[in-house]
N, C-alpha and C positions, 0 to 999 in steps of 0.2 A: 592395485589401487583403483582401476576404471572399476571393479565390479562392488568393490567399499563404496565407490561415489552412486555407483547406481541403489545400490540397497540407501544410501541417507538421502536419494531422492535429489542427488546433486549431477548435473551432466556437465559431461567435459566445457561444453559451450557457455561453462557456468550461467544454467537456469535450472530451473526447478518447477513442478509444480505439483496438484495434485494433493491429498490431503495427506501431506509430508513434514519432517521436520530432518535439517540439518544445522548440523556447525560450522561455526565458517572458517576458523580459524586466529591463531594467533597475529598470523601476519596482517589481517584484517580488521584485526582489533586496534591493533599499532597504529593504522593508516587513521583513526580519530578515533579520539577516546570514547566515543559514544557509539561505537559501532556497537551493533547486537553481535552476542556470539551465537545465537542461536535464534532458531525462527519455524517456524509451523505456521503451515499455510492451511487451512481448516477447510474443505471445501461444502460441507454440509452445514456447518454454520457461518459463512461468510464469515471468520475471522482468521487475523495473521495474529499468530503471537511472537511475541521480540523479547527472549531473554537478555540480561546485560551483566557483564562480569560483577558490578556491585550489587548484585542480588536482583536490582530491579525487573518485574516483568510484567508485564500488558498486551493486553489484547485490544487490537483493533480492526473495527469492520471493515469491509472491503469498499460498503456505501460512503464511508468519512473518509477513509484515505482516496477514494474516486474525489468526492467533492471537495477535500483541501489537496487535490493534486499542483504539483506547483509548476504545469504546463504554462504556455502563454496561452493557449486556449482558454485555461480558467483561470490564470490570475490577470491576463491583459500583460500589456506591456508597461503599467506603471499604475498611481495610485487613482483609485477610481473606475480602474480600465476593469475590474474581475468582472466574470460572468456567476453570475447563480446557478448551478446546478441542479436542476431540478430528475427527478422522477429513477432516482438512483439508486432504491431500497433495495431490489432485487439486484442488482450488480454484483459479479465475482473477479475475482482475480484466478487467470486462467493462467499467466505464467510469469518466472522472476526469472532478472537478468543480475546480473554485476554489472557495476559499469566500473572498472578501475578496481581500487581498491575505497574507494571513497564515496559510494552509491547502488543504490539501486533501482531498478525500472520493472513500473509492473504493466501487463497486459491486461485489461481489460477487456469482461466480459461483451461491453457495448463498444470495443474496436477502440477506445482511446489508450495511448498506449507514449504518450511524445512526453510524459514527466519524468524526469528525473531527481530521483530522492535519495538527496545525499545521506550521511547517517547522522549529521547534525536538525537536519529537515525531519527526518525520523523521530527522532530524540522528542525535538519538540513536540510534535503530533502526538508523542505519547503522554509526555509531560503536561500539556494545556488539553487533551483530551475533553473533559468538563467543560472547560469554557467554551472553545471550539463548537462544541455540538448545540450550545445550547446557542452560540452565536447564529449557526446555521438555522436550526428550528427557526428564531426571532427572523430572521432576514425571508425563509421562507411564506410565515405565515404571515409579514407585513405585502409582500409580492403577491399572496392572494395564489399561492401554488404549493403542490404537494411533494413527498418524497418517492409518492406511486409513480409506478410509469402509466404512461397513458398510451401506448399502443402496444403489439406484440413485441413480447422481450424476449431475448437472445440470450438464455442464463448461462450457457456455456457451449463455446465452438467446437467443432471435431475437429 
């Protein structure tokens, strides 16, 4: 069984990474009807893609899932409190965790790493994708700031 987990890119310590794809499982589907059964983590194109038992499947970058991370670093502690994110184009996702059965936490390439993304929080990211993105561009270019980074970046840790 450890060397099936190894070959879908799944470790005991349930994380993953790398440009991989596993299933997760029945039992994980259970824990909310929205959970992905499957997911590929893209490292050359910063994308994660999230299969779902009703067919649905999408792909999303690693820069929008950074900047809708739903840390209190970027949302704040309540309404009005979020922070903008800026200069997050080149950001990867360097490793996934479980949390339960009802979440996931991803590692970031720029060290933030403290969200945790249930699979309803998921769900939605995929779902509002379009508006989302185009909400961020508007907020960015009202701030008078970009999605570049502006000093050396850190595309992926050893």
């Amino acid at each position: 069984e450890h060397a099936a987990d190894q070959r879908r890119g799944v470790h005991r310590s349930g994380r993953w990474a790398g440009s991989t794809c596993c299933r997760l499982g029945r039992s994980r589907a259970l824990a909310h009807e929205k959970a992905a059964l499957r997911l590929g983590l893209h490292q050359a194109s910063r994308l994660l893609e999230l299969s779902y038992a009703d067919g649905e499947h999408y792909s999303l970058s690693c820069e929008y899932l950074r900047v809708y991370s739903p840390s209190a670093e970027v949302r704040g502690h309540g309404a009005g409190q979020e922070t903008l994110q800026t200069g997050k184009r080149l950001v990867t996702i360097e490793r996934i965790e479980t949390v339960g059965n009802y979440a996931l936490q991803f590692h970031f390439s720029d060290g933030h790493d403290s969200g945790i993304y249930s699979w309803e929080y998921l769900h939605e990211l995929c779902r509002d994708q379009q508006r989302r993105w185009t909400d961020y561009l508007a907020r960015l270019t009202l701030a008078g700031a970009s999605r570049e980074p502006t000093g050396p970046v850190l595309i992926a840790r050893q």
